[in-house]
C-alpha positions in Angstrom: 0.0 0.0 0.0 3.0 2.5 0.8 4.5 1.8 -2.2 1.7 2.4 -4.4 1.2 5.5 -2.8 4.8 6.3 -3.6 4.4 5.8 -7.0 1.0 7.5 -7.7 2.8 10.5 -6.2 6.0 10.5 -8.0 6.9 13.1 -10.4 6.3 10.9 -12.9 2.7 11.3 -12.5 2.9 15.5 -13.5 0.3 16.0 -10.7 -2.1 13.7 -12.3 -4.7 16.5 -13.6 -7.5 15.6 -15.7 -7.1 15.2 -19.6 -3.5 15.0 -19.1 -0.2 12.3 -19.7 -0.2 12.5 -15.9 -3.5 11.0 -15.4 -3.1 8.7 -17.8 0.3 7.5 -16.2 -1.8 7.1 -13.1 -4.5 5.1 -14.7 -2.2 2.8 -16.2 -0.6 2.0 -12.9 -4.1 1.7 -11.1 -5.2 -0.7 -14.0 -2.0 -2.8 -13.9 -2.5 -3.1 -9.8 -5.9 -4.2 -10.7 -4.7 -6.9 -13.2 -2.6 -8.2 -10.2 -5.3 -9.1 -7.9 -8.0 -10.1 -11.4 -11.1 -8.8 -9.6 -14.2 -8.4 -12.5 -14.4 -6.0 -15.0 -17.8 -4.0 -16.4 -15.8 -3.2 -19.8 -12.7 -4.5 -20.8 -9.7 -3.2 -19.1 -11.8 -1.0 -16.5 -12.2 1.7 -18.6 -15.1 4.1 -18.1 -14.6 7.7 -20.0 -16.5 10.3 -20.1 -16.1 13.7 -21.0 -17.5 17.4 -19.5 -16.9 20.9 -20.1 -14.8 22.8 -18.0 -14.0 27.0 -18.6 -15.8 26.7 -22.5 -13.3 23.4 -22.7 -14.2 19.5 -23.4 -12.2 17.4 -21.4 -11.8 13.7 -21.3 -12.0 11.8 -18.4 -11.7 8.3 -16.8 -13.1 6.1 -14.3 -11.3 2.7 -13.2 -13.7 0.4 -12.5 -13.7 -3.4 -10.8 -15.9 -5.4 -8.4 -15.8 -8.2 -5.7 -19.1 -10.4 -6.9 -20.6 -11.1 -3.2 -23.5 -13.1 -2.3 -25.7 -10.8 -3.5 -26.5 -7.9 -6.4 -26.5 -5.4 -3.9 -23.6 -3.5 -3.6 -21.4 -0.8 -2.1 -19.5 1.5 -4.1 -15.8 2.3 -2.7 -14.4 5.5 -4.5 -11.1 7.1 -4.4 -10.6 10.0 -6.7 -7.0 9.7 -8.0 -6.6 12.9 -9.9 -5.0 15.9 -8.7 -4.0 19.6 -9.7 -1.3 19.1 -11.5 2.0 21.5 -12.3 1.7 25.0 -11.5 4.4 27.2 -12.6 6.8 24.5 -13.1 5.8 23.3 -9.8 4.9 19.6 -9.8 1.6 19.2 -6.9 2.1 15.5 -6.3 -1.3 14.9 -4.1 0.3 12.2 -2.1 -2.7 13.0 0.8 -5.1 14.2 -2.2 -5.6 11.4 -3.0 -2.9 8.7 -3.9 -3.5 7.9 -0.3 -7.4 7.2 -0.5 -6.9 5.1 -4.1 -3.4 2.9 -2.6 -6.0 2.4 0.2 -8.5 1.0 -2.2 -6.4 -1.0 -4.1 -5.3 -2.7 -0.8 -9.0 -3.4 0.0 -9.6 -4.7 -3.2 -7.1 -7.3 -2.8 -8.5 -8.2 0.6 -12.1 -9.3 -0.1 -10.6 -10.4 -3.4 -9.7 -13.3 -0.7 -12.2 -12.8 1.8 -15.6 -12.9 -0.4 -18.2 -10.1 1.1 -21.7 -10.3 1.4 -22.6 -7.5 -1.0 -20.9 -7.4 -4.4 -17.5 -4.2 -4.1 -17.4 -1.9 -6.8 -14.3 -0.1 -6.0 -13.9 3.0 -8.5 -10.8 5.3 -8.8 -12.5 8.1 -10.0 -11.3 11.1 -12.1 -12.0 14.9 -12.1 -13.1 14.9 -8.5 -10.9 18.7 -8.5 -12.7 19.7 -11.4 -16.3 19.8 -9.7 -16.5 16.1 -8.7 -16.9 15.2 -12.2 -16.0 11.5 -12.0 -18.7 10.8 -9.6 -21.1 12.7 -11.6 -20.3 10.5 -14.7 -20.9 7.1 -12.4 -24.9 8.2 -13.1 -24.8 8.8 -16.3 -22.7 5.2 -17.1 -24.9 2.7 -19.3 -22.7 -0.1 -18.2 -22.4 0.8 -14.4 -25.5 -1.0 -12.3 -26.1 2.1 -9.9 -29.6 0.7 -8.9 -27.8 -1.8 -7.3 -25.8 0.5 -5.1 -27.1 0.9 -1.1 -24.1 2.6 -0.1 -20.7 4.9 -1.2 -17.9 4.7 0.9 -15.4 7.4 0.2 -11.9 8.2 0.9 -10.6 11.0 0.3 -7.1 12.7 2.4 -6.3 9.8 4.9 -2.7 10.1 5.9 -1.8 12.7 7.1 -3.2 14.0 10.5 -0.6 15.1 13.6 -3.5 14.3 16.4 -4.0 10.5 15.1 -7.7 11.5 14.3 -9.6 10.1 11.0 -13.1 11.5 10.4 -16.1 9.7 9.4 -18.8 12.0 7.7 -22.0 10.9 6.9 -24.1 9.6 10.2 -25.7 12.7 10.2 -28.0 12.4 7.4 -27.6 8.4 7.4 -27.7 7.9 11.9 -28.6 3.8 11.1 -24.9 3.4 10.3 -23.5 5.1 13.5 -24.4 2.1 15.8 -22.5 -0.2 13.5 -19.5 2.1 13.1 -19.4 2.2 16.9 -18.7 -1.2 17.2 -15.8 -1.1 15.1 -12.5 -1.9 16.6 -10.6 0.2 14.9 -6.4 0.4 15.6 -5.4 2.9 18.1 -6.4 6.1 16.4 -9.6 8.2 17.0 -12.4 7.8 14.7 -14.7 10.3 15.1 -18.2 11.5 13.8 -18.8 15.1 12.0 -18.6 17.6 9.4 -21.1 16.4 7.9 -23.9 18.8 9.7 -25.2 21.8 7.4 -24.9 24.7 10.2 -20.7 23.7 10.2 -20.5 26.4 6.8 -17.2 25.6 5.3 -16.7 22.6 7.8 -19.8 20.8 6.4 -18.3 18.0 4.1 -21.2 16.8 2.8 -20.3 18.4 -0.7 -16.7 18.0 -0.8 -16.1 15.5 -2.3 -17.1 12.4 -5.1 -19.1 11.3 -1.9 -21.5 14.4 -2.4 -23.1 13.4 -6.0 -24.3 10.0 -4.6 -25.8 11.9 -1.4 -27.4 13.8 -4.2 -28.5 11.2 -5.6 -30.2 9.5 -2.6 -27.9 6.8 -2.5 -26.3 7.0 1.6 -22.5 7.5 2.0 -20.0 7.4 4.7 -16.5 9.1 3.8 -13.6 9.3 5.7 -10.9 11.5 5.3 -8.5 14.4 7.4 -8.9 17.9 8.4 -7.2 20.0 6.0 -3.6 20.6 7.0 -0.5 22.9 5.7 0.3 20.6 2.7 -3.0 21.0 1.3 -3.5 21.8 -2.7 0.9 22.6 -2.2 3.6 21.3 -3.7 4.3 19.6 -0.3 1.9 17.0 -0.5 4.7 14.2 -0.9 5.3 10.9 -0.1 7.9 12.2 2.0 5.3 14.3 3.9 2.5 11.4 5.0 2.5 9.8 8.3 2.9 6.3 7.9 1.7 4.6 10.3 -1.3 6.7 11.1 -1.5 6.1 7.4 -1.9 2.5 8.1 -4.1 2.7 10.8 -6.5 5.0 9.4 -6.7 2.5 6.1 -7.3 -0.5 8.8 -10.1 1.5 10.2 -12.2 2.0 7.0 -11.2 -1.4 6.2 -12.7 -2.8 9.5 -15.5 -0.5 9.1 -16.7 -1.5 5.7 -16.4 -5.5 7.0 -18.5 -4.6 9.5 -20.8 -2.7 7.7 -20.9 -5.7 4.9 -22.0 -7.9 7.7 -24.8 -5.9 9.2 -26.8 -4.3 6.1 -29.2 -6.1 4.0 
């Protein structure tokens, strides 16, 4: 998992911004962890693209698609957005936090139930243009080959490793309370997971729109996300590899882990 996250924030990657070399560099590695662990595939290779206008512009983005086939149709959706911003001024913004973090995370999950067969079927999604107005997401609806009616739940990761106070947040039991009892009983590593920004008095410190997470709320389909408070890396040039905290890194990716096990186990 640390070393995918390494190389989804390398240089190499040119920031990984939407319609770019970069994001295709980033897709092929995604796709080529994928082939690894053989989960299913919608379309061949786990292409989904899509395109949308941005500033009077068409741009072409893509989803990376697989699935876990669990006992039944009815499915949760795992997303990780891996595009970033990009190079600004020569400056290469590597998004190691945002989001490398939340799609090595996936990946690692996706080889887990690949060996441990769920209940519900896994679609885990590394979605694109999340920075560009949460495009990716929006595209999931509009997918002919992506079953969304089977979908009960998103789980979304987005900025999971790096936190100085050892605390991952959980938004999401605000609007959906059913899933706080289950989370509660979740033993998580030693870190803090804790409940919030997901209330619409918090302003700015709502999350309920922030990110990929959002468009399924819109769309009546429950989510839970988990993710950091912002931090002084944040949409810089800082957000390295060099720059995460590993092991709350690891603990915070055991914690959604556990909690989507759990949460597997206890919804119909």
């Amino acid at each position: 998992m640390l070393e995918d996250l390494r190389k989804l924030s390398h240089d190499a990657a040119e920031g990984r911004k939407t319609g770019t070399k970069g994001a295709e560099a980033a897709r092929q590695f995604i796709i080529k962890q994928m082939d690894a662990v053989n989960p299913k595939s919608l379309v061949k290779g786990y292409r989904h693209p899509f395109t949308f206008v941005s500033r009077g512009d068409t741009i072409k983005g893509e989803n990376i698609i697989s699935y876990i086939q669990g006992e039944s149709d009815s499915a949760f959706i795992i997303t990780a957005h891996y595009d970033h911003v990009g190079v600004r001024n020569g400056e290469v913004f590597n998004g190691a936090d945002d989001n490398a973090s939340g799609v090595a995370a996936m990946l690692a999950m996706m080889e887990y139930f690949k060996s441990n067969k769920p209940r519900h079927t896994l679609y885990f999604a590394a979605l694109d243009g999340e920075e560009m107005g949460l495009q990716g997401a929006k595209a999931i609806f509009n997918d002919p080959e992506f079953p969304i009616e089977n979908v009960i739940l998103n789980v979304n990761m987005d900025m999971i490793s790096i936190n100085d106070k050892n605390e991952l947040y959980v938004a999401g039991t605000h609007f959906y309370p059913k899933f706080k009892s289950i989370l509660e009983k979740v033993e998580v590593p030693p870190l803090k997971l804790l409940f919030g920004h997901d209330s619409p008095d918090l302003g700015k410190d709502d999350w309920t729109m922030q990110s990929d997470h959002g468009v399924f709320h819109k769309n009546n389909i429950p989510f839970l996300y988990f993710g950091v408070e912002d931090h002084e890396h944040y949409h810089k040039g800082t957000d390295e590899f060099e720059n995460v905290n590993q092991a709350f890194y690891i603990k915070a990716a055991h914690a959604v882990l556990y909690s989507i096990i759990e949460l597997d186990r206890n919804l119909n």
